[in-house]
N, C-alpha and C positions, 0 to 999 in steps of 0.2 A: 211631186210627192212632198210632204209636209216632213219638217224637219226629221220632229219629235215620230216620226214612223220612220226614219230613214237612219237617225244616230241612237245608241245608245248612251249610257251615262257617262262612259270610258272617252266614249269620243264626245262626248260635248265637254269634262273636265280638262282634254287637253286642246282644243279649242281654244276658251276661254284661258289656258295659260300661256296658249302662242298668237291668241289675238284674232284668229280668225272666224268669231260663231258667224260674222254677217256674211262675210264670203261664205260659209259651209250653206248656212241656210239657202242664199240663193241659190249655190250647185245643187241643191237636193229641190227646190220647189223649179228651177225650170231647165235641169239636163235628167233629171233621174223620170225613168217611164216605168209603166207597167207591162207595155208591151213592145215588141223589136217595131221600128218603125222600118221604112223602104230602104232607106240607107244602110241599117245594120240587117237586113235580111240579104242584101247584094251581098256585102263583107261578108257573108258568114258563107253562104252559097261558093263564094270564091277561098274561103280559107283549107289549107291542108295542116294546120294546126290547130289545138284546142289545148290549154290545162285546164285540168278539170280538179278542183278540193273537192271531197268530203268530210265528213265526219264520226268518228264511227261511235259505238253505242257505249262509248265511256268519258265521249268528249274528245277523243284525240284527234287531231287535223291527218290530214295526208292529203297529197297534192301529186296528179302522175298527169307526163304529157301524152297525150293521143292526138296521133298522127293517119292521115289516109291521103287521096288522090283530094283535089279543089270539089268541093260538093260534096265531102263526106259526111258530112254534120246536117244533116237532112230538118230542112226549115220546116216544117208541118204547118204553122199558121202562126201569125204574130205573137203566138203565148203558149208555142209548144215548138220543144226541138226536139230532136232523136241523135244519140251520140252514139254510132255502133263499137263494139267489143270485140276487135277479133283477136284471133290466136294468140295467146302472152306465153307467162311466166307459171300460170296456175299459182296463182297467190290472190286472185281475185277480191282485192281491197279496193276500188273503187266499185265496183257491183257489190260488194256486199255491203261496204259503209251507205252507200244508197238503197239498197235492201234494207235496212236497220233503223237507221234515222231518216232520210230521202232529204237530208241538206247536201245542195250541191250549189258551187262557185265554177264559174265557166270565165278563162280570162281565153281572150281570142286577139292575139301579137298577128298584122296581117306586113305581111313585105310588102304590098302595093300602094299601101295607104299606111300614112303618120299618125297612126292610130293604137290605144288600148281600150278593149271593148268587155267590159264585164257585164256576166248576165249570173243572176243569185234567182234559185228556184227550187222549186221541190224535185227530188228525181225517184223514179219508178225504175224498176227491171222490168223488161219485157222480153221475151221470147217465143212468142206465137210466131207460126208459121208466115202470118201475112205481113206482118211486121219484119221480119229478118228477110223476106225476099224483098224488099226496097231496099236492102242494105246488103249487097255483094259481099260473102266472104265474113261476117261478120256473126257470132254464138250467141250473142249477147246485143240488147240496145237501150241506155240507158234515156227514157223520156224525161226532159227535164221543161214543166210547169215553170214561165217566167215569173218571176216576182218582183224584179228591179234589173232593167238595164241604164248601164252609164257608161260614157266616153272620159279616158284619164286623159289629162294631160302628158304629149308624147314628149314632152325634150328629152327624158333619159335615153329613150330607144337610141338603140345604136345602130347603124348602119346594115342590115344583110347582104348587102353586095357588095360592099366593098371592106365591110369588119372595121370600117371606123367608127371610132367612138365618138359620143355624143360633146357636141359643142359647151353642151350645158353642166356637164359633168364637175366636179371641184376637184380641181388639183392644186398644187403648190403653188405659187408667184401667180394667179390665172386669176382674171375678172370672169363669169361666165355672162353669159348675153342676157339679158332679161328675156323672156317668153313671151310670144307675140300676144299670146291671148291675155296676158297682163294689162296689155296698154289698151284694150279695150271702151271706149265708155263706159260698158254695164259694168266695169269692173271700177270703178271711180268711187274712192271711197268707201271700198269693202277690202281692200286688200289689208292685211299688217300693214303696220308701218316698220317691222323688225325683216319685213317677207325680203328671202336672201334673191 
């Protein structure tokens, strides 16, 4: 994806005041897709978590996590997911803020894999019959149209098995490690020279 489709203004001013537009630009021209590829359709297949943003129709963010069995988050085909809705709170603000606007941000944290996997897309309600019978237990499915998937860099993740914290993390008297994918070649040359 081309930068200038990928950043706005916000982020390209601070960018250039922390030095990184060249690194930005290459993550956005050769990690950012339009569509899930093999790999991020296994993760997601295997995940039993999802947060899911929206937005709702005055601008304000909200972010709720949805949880089911591994397989819940039903792949439909490299440019459509299905995120089912079941039984809550009856406060229905991720279906409605996607009802409203249809901006939705999908961040997918997997225990298996040293991974952060964002997907940004349009989302639909759905509730036909045909639709909620592939989704067990489930009132509500919000279809979410990809627009941009990308891999974060995982040093912050912390541990889910054993609740340790991340090596990378800054604390007091502590050098943290530099990040493997740093010392890269591709990376030669794009990083800051300020990059902690």
């Amino acid at each position: 994806m081309e930068p200038e489709d990928f950043y706005h203004e916000g982020s390209r001013r601070l960018q250039r005041q922390f030095g990184s537009q060249r690194l930005a630009a290459h993550l956005a021209r050769r990690y950012v897709l339009d569509e899930l590829d093999e790999t991020h359709v296994g993760w997601i297949r295997c995940a039993d978590t999802v947060f899911v943003a929206t937005v709702d129709d005055r601008g304000q963010p909200d972010c709720s996590y949805k949880g089911g069995l591994p397989g819940f988050v039903r792949v439909c085909d490299p440019r459509t997911l299905e995120i089912p809705s079941y039984d809550g709170n009856g406060m229905y603000r991720t279906l409605g803020n996607a009802a409203v606007t249809s901006r939705v941000g999908l961040l997918f944290l997997l225990p298996e894999v040293r991974v952060k996997l964002r997907v940004n897309g349009a989302g639909t309600v759905v509730t036909d019959p045909a639709t909620l019978a592939a989704h067990v237990g489930a009132e509500a499915v919000v279809r979410v149209t990809v627009r941009e998937v990308f891999e974060n860099c995982p040093r912050y993740l912390h541990d889910p098995a054993t609740g340790a914290h991340s090596a990378h993390c800054p604390r007091p008297d502590y050098q943290p490690p530099e990040p493997a994918w740093k010392q890269k070649p591709e990376y030669d040359g794009l990083l800051p020279t300020s990059s902690p």
